[in-house]
DRENDO-1510 file (C-alpha; in Angstrom, 1 decimal, always signed):
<recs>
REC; n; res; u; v; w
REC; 1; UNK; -18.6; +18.3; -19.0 .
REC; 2; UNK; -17.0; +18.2; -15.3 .
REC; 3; UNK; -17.9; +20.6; -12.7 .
REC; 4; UNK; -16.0; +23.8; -13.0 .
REC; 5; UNK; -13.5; +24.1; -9.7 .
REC; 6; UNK; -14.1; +27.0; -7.8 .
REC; 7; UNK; -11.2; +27.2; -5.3 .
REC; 8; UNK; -12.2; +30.8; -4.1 .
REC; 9; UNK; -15.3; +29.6; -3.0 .
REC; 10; UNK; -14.9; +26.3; -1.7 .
REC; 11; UNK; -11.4; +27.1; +0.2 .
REC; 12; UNK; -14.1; +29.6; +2.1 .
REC; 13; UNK; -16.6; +26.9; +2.4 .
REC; 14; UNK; -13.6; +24.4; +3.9 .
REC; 15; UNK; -12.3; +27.1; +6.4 .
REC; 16; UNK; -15.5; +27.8; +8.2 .
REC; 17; UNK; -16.2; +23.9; +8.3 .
REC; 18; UNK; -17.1; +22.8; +12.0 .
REC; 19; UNK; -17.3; +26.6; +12.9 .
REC; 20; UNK; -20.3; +27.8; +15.0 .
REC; 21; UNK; -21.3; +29.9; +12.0 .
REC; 22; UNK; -23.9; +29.5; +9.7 .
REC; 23; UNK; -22.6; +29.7; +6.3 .
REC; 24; UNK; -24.3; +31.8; +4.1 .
REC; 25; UNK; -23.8; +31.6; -0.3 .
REC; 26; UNK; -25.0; +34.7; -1.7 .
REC; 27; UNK; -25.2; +35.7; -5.4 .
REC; 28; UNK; -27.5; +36.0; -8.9 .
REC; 29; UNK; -29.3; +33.1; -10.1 .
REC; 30; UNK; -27.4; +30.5; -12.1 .
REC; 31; UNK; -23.9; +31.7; -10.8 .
REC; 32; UNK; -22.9; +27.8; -9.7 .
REC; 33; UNK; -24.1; +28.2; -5.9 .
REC; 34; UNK; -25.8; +24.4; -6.3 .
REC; 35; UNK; -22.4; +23.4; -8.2 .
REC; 36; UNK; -20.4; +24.4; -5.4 .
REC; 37; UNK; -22.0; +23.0; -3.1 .
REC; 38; UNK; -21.8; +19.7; -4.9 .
REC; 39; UNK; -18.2; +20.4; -5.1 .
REC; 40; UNK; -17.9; +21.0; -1.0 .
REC; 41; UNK; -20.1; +17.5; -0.6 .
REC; 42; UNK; -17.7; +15.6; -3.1 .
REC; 43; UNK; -15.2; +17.4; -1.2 .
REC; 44; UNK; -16.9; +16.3; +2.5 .
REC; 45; UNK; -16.6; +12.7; +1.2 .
REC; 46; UNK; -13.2; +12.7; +0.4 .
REC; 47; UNK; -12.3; +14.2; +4.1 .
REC; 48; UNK; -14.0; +11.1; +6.1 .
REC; 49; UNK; -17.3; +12.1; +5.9 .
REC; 50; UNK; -20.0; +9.5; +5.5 .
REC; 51; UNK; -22.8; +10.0; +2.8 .
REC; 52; UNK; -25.5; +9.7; +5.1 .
REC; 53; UNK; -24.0; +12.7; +7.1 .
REC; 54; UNK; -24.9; +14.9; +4.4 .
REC; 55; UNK; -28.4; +16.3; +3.7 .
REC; 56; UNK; -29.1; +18.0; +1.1 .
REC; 57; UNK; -32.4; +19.9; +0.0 .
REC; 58; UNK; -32.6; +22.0; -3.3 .
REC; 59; UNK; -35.8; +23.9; -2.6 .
REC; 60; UNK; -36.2; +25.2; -6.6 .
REC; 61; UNK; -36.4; +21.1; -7.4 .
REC; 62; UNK; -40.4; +20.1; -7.7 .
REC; 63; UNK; -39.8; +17.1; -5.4 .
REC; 64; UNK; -39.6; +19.7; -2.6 .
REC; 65; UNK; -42.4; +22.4; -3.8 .
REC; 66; UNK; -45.0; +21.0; -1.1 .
REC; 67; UNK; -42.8; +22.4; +1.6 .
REC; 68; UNK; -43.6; +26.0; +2.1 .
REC; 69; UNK; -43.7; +26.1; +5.4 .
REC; 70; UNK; -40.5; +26.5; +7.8 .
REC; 71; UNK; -42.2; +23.8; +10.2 .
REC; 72; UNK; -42.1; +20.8; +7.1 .
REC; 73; UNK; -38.7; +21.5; +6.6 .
REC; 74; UNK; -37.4; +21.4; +10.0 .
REC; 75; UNK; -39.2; +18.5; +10.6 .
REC; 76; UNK; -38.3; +16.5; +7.3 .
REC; 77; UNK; -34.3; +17.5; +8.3 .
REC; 78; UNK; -34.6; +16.7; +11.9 .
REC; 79; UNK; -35.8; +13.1; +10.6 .
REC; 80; UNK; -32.7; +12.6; +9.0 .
REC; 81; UNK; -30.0; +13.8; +11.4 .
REC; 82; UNK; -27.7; +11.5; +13.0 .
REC; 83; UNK; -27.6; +11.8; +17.0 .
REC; 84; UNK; -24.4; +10.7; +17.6 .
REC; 85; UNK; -22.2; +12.3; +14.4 .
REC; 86; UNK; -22.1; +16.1; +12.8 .
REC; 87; UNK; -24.8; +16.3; +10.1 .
REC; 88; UNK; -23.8; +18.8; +7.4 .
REC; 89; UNK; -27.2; +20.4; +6.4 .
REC; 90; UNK; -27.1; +22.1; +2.8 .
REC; 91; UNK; -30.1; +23.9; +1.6 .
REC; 92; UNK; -30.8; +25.8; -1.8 .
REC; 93; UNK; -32.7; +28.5; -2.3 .
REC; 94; UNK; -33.9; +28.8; +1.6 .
REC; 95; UNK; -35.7; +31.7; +0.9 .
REC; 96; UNK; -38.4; +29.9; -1.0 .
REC; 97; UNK; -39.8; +28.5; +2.5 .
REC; 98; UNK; -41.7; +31.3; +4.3 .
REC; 99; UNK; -40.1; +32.1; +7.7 .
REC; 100; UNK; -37.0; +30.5; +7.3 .
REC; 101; UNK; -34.7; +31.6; +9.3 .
REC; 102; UNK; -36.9; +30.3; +12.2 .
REC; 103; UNK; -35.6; +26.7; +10.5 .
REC; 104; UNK; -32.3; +27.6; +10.5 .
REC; 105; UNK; -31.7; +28.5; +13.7 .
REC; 106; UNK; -33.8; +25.9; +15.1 .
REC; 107; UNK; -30.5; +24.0; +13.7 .
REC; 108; UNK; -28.0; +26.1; +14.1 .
REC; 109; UNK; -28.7; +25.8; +18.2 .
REC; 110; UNK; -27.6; +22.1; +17.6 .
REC; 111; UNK; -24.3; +21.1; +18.6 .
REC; 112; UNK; -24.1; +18.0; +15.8 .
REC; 113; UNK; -25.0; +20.1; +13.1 .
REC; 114; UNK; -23.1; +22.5; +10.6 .
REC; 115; UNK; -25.4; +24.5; +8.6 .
REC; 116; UNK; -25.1; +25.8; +4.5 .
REC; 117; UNK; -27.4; +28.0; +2.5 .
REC; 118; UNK; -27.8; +29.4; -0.5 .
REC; 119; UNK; -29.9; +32.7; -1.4 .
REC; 120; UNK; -30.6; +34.5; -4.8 .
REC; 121; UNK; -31.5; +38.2; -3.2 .
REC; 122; UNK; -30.1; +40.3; -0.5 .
REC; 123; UNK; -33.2; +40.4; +1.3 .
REC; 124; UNK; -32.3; +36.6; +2.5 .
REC; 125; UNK; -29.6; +38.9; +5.3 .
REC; 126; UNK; -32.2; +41.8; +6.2 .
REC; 127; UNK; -35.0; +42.3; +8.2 .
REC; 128; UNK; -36.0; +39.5; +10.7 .
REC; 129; UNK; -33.1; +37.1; +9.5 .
REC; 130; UNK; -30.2; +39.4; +10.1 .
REC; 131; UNK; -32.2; +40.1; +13.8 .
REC; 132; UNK; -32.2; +36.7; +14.7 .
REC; 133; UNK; -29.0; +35.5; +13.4 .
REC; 134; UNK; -27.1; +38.4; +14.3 .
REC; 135; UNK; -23.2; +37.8; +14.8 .
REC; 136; UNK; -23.7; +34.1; +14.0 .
REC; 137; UNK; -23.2; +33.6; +10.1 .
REC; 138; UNK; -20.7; +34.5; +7.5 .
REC; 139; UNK; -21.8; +35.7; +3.9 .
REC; 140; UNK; -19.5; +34.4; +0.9 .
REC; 141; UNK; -20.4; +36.4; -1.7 .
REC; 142; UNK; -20.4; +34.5; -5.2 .
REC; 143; UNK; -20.3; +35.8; -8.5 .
REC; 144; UNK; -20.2; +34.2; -12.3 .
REC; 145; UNK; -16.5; +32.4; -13.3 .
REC; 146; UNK; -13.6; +34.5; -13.4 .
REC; 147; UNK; -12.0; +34.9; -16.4 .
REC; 148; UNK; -9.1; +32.6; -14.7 .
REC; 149; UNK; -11.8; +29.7; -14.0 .
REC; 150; UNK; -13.8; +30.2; -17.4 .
REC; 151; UNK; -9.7; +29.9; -18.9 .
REC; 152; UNK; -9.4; +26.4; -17.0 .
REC; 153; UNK; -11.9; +24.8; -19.0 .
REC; 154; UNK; -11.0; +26.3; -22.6 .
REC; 155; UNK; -8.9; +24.8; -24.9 .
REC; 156; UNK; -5.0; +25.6; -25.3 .
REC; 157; UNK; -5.1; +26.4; -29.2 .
REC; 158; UNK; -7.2; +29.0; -28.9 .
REC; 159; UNK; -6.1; +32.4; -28.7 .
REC; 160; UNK; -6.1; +34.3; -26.3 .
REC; 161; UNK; -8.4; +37.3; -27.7 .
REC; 162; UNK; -10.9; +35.3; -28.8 .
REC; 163; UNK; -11.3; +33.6; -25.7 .
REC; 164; UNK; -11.8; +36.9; -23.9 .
REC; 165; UNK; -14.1; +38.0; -26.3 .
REC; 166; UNK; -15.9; +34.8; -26.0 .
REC; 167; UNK; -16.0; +35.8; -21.9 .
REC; 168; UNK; -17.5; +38.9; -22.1 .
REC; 169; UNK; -19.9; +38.2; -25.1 .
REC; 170; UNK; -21.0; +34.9; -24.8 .
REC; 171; UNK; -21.5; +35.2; -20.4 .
REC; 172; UNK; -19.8; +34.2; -17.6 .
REC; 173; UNK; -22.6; +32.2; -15.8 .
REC; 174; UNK; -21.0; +28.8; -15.9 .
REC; 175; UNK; -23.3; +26.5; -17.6 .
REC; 176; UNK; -23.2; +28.5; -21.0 .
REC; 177; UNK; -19.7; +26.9; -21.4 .
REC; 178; UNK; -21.8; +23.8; -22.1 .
REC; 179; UNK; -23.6; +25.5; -25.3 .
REC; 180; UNK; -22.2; +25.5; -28.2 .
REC; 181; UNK; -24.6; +27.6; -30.3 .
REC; 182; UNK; -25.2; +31.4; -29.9 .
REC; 183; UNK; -29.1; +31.0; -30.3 .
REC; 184; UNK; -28.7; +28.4; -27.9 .
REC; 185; UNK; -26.5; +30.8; -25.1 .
REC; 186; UNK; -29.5; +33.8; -25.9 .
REC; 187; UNK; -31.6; +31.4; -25.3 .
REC; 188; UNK; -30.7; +30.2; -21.9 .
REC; 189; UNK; -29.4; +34.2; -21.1 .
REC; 190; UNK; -33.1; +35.1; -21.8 .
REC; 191; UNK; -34.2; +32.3; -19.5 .
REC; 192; UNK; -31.8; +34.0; -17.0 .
REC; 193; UNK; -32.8; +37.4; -17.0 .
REC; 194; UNK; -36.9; +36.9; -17.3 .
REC; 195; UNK; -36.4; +34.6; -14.2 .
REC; 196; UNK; -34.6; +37.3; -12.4 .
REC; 197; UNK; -36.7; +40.2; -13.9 .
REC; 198; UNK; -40.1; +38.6; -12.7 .
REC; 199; UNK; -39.4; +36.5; -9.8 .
REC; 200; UNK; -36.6; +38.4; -8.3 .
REC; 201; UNK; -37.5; +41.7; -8.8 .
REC; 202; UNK; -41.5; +42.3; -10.1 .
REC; 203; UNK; -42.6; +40.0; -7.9 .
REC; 204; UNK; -40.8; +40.8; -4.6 .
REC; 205; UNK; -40.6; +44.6; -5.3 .
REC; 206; UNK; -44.6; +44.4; -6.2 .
REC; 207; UNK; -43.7; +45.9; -9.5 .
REC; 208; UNK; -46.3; +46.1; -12.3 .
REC; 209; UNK; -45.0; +48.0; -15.2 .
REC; 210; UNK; -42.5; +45.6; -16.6 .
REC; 211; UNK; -41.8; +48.1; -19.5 .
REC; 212; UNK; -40.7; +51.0; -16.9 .
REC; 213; UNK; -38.4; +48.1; -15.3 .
REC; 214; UNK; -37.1; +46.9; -18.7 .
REC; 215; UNK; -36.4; +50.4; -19.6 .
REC; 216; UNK; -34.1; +51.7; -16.5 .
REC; 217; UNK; -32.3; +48.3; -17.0 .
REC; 218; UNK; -31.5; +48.9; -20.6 .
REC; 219; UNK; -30.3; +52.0; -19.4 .
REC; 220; UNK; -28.4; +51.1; -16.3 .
REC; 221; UNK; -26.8; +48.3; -18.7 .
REC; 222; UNK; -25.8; +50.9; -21.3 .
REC; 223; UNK; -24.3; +53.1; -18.7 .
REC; 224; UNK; -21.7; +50.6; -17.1 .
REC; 225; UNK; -19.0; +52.6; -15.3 .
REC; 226; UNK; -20.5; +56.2; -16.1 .
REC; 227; UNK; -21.5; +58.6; -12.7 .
REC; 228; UNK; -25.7; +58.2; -12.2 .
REC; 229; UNK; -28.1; +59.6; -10.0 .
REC; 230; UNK; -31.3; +58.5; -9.9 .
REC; 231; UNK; -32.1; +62.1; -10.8 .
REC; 232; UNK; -30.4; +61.9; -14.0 .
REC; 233; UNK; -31.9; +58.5; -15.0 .
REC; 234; UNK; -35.7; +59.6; -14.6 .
REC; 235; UNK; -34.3; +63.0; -16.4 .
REC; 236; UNK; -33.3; +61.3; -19.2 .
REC; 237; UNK; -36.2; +58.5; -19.5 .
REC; 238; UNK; -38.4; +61.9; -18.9 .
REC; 239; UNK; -36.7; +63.3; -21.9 .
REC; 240; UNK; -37.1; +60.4; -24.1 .
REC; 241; UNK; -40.6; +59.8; -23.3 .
REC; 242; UNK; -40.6; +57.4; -20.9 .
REC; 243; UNK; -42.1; +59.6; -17.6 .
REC; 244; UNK; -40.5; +58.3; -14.2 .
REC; 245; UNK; -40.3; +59.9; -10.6 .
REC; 246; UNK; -36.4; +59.7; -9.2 .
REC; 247; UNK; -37.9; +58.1; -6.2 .
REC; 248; UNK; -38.9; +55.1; -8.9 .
REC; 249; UNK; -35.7; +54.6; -10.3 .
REC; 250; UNK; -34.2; +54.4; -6.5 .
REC; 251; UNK; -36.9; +51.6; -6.0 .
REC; 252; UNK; -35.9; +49.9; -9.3 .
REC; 253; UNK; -32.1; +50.1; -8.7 .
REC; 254; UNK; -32.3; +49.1; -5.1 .
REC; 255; UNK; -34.3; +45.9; -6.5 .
REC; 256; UNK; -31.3; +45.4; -9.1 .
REC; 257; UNK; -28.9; +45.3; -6.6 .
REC; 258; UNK; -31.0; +43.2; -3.9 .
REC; 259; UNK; -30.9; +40.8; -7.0 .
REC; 260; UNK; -27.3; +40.7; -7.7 .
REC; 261; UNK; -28.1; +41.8; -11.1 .
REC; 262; UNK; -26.0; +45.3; -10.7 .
REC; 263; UNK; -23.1; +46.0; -8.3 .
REC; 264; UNK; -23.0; +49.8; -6.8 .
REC; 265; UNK; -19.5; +51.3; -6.7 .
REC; 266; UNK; -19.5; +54.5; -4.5 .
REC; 267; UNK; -17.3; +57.6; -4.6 .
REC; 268; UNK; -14.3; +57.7; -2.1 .
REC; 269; UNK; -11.9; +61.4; -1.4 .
REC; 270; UNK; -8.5; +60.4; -1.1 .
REC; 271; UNK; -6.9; +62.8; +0.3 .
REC; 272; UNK; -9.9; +63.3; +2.4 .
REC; 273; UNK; -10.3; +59.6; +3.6 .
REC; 274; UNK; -14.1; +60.3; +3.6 .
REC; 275; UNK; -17.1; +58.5; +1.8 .
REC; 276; UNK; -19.1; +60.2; -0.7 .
REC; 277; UNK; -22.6; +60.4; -1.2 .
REC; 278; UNK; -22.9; +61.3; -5.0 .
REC; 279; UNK; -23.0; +60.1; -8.2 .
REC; 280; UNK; -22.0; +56.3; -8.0 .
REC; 281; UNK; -21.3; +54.0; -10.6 .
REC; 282; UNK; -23.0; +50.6; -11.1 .
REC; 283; UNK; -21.7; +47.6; -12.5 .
REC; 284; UNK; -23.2; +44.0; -14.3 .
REC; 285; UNK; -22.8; +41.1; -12.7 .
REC; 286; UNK; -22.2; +39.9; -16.2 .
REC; 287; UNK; -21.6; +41.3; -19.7 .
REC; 288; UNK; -23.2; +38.5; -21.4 .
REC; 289; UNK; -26.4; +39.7; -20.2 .
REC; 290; UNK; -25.8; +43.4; -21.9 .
REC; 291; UNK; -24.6; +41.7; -25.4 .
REC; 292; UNK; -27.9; +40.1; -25.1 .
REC; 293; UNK; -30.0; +42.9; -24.5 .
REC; 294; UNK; -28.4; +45.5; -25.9 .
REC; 295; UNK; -26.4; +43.8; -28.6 .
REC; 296; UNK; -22.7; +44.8; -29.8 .
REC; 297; UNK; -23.2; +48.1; -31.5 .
REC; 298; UNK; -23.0; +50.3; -28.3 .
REC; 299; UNK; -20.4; +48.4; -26.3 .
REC; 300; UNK; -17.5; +50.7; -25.3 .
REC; 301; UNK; -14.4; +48.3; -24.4 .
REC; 302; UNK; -13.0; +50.3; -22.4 .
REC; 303; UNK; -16.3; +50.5; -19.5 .
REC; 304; UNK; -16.4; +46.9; -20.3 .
REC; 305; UNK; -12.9; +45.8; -19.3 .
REC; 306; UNK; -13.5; +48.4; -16.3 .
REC; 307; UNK; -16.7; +45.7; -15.1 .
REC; 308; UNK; -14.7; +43.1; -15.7 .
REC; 309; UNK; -11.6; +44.7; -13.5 .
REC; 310; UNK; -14.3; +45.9; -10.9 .
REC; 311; UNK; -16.0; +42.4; -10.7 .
REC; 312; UNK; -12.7; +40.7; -10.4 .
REC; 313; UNK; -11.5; +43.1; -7.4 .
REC; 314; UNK; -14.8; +42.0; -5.6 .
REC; 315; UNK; -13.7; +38.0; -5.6 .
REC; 316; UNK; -10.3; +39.0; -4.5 .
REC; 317; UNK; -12.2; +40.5; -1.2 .
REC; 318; UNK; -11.8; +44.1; -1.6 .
REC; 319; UNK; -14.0; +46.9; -0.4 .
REC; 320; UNK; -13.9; +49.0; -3.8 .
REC; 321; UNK; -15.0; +52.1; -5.0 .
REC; 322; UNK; -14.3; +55.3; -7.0 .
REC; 323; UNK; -11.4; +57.4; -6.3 .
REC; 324; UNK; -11.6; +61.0; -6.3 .
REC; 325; UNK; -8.4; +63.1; -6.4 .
REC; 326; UNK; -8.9; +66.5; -6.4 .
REC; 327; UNK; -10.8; +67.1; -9.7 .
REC; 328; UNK; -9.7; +64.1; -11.5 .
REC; 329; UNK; -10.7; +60.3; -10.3 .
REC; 330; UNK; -9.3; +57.4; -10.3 .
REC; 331; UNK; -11.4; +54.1; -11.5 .
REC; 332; UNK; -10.8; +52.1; -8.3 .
REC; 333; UNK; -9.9; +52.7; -5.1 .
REC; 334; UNK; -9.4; +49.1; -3.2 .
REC; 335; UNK; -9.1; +48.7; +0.2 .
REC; 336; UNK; -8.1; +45.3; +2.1 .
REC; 337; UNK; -5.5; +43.7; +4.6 .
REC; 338; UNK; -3.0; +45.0; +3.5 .
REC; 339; UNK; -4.3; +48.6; +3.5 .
REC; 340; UNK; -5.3; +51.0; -0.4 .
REC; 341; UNK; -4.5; +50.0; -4.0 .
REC; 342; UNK; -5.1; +52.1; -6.9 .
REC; 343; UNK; -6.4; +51.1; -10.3 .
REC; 344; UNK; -7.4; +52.8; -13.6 .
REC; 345; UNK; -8.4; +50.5; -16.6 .
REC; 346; UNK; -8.4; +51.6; -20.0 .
REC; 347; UNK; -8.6; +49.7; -23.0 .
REC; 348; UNK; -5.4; +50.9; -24.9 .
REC; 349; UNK; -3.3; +54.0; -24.0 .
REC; 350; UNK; -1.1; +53.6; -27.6 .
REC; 351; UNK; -1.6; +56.8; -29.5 .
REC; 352; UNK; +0.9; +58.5; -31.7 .
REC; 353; UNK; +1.7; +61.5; -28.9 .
REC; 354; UNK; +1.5; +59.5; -25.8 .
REC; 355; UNK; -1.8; +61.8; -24.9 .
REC; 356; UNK; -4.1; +59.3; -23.7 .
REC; 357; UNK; -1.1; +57.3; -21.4 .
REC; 358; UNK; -0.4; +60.9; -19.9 .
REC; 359; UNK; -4.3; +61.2; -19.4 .
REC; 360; UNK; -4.8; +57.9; -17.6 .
REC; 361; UNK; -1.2; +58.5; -15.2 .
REC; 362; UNK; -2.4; +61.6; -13.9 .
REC; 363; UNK; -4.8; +60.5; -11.8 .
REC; 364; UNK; -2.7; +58.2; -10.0 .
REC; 365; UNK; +0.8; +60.6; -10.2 .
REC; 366; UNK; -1.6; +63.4; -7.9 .
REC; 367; UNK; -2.1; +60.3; -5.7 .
REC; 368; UNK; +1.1; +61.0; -2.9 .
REC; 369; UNK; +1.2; +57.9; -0.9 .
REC; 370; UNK; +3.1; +55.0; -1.3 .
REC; 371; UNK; +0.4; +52.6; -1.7 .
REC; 372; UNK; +0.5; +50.4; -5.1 .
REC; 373; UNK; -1.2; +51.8; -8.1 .
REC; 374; UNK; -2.2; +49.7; -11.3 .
REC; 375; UNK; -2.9; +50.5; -14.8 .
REC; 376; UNK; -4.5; +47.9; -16.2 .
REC; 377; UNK; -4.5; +48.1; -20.4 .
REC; 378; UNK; -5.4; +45.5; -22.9 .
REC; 379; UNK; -2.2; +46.6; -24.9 .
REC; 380; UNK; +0.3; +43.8; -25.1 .
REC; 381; UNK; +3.7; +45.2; -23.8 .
REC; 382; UNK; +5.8; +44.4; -20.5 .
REC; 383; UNK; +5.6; +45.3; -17.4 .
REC; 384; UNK; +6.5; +48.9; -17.3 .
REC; 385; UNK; +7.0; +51.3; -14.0 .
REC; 386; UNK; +6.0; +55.1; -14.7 .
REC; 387; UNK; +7.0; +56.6; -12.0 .
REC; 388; UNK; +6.4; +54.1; -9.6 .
REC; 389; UNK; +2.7; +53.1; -11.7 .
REC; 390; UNK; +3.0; +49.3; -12.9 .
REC; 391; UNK; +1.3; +49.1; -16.4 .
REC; 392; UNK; +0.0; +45.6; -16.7 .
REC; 393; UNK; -1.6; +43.5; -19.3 .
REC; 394; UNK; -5.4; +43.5; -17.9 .
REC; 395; UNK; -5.1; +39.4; -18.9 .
REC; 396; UNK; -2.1; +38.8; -17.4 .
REC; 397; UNK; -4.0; +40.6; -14.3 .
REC; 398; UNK; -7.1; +38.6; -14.5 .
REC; 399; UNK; -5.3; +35.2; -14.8 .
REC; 400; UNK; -2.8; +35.9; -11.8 .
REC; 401; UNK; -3.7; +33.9; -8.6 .
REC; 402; UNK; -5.5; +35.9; -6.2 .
</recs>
């Protein structure tokens, strides 16, 4: 199967090219980091770029596990540079080499080369790295496909339903699209999250009760798009029998989102223009991963459709969070160049007294500005203006050009 094309990400990667900035790929494990840089080398070669300008070094591949030490892999790059041309210097997984950064700016400081890395935890910009690098690199942020790239790879004949389905059941994370068997996408989903559960989180976060972690996951997964504290989550593990301190589950979901494994949307006033500091909501980085731990029977399409919505607003480079509007809220609040957007999602809004469209409108009608607002249904009818609110197919949203 060819590589899937990511044009949000590598139009990013080709736009800081050359640029005194280290570029820096962010995201969850298995999201297509190493893919895209193959893609931006193929890319590289194609733009008058010689091969042995390019080094490459994927620190999760066992030909590189003897290099631990930021030293070894300065010293096995510098070996390979070219003096008189730009080197483009791409490393996976950099955080696997103990006081990287030191590495990376040793390189950075040259003028011949143009540095790339990837990172599977938010920890890879704090602390000492963040210190030392300050003002010199640019995070791109990457997530699973997009519905739009997971389309470009389907096959025409098959509706369109189904292929959505098949999006939010069977993952997003790009190489499942080469699996044909559902024991065979568990499989590799299970890989996934036991990776990410004790490498990313129990063994940086020094966490030993792996049933405690499994259980606030399960929970945070069940609980996609619903307002949480970490008050309420230890109450309610408390209540069921599973005894945790509030100042656990803050630890825990801190060590979710360091992982890229949940996404925290905060509370925004409106009319106030002011931040909130309660009750959030958190979002999956994919759905696949809930179907697989928590199977079908629980899913509620319409919090589902809302990740998927929230996800999407992320890649098209929003700042996004919840709107509140006097006592009602609006799903998303988005704010980017070209100022606040409005979105509520819901699955369908077709009842026989119009009750539930009326319910999802008011939200946005109590919003007075002129600023664009969106509902976003799954309900298959035009284009329709209420008031000034464009109701949209949510898949003719999602496969729209950002």
């Amino acid at each position: 199967m060819k590589m899937i094309d990511r044009p949000n990400y590598i139009n990013q990667l080709i736009h800081f090219r050359d640029k005194q900035l280290i570029k820096v790929v962010t995201g969850i494990r298995r999201c297509g980091k190493s893919t895209l840089f193959d893609l931006f080398c193929d890319w590289l070669l194609d733009n008058g770029v010689g091969k042995d300008q390019i080094i490459r070094v994927n620190l999760e591949d066992p030909q590189y596990h003897d290099m631990k030490d930021y030293l070894q892999l300065y010293e096995w790059i510098q070996k390979k540079l070219l003096p008189d041309k730009m080197n483009y210097i791409l490393i996976d997984e950099v955080q696997q080499v103990m006081q990287f950064q030191k590495a990376i700016d040793g390189l950075f400081i040259k003028k011949n080369c143009d540095v790339y890395i990837t990172g599977s935890n938010a920890c890879l910009l704090s602390g000492e790295l963040a210190t030392l690098l300050s003002g010199r690199y640019v995070e791109i942020k990457m997530l699973p496909l997009s519905f739009r790239e997971y389309m470009s790879v389907m096959p025409d004949q098959t509706d369109l339903i189904i292929k959505y389905q098949n999006y939010i059941q069977f993952s997003s994370f790009p190489y499942t699209l080469q699996l044909t068997q559902r024991r065979d996408i568990r499989a590799y989903l299970e890989g996934i999250y036991s990776s990410i559960v004790l490498k990313d989180i129990m063994a940086r976060g020094r966490i030993s009760d792996v049933g405690i972690l499994d259980s606030v996951i399960r929970f945070m997964f069940d609980n996609i798009g619903n307002k949480v504290s970490s008050t309420n989550i230890a109450n309610t593990m408390t209540s069921a029998g599973r005894k945790i301190s509030a100042h656990t589950v803050e630890s825990y979901l801190s060590a979710l989102l360091e992982s890229f494994v949940l996404y925290k949307a905060s509370r925004y006033d409106v009319k106030g223009k002011q931040h909130l500091v309660t009750l959030a909501k958190y979002y999956l980085v994919d759905i696949g991963l809930r179907y697989y731990l928590l199977g079908s029977k629980k899913a509620d399409l319409g919090h589902i459709l809302e990740n998927v919505v929230y996800l999407e607003l992320l890649r098209r480079g929003y700042e996004v969070y919840i709107g509140k509007v006097n006592q009602t809220e609006v799903d998303f609040i988005t704010i980017g160049e070209k100022g606040e957007e409005y979105y509520q999602v819901a699955n369908t809004v077709i009842d026989s007294d119009g009750k539930t469209l009326s319910r999802e409108l008011a939200p946005l009608d109590a919003i007075r500005d002129h600023n664009p607002k969106y509902l976003l249904t799954m309900d298959f009818t035009p284009i329709t203006s209420h008031n000034g609110i464009m109701q949209v197919n949510a898949l003719d949203w999602l496969l729209q050009t950002p």
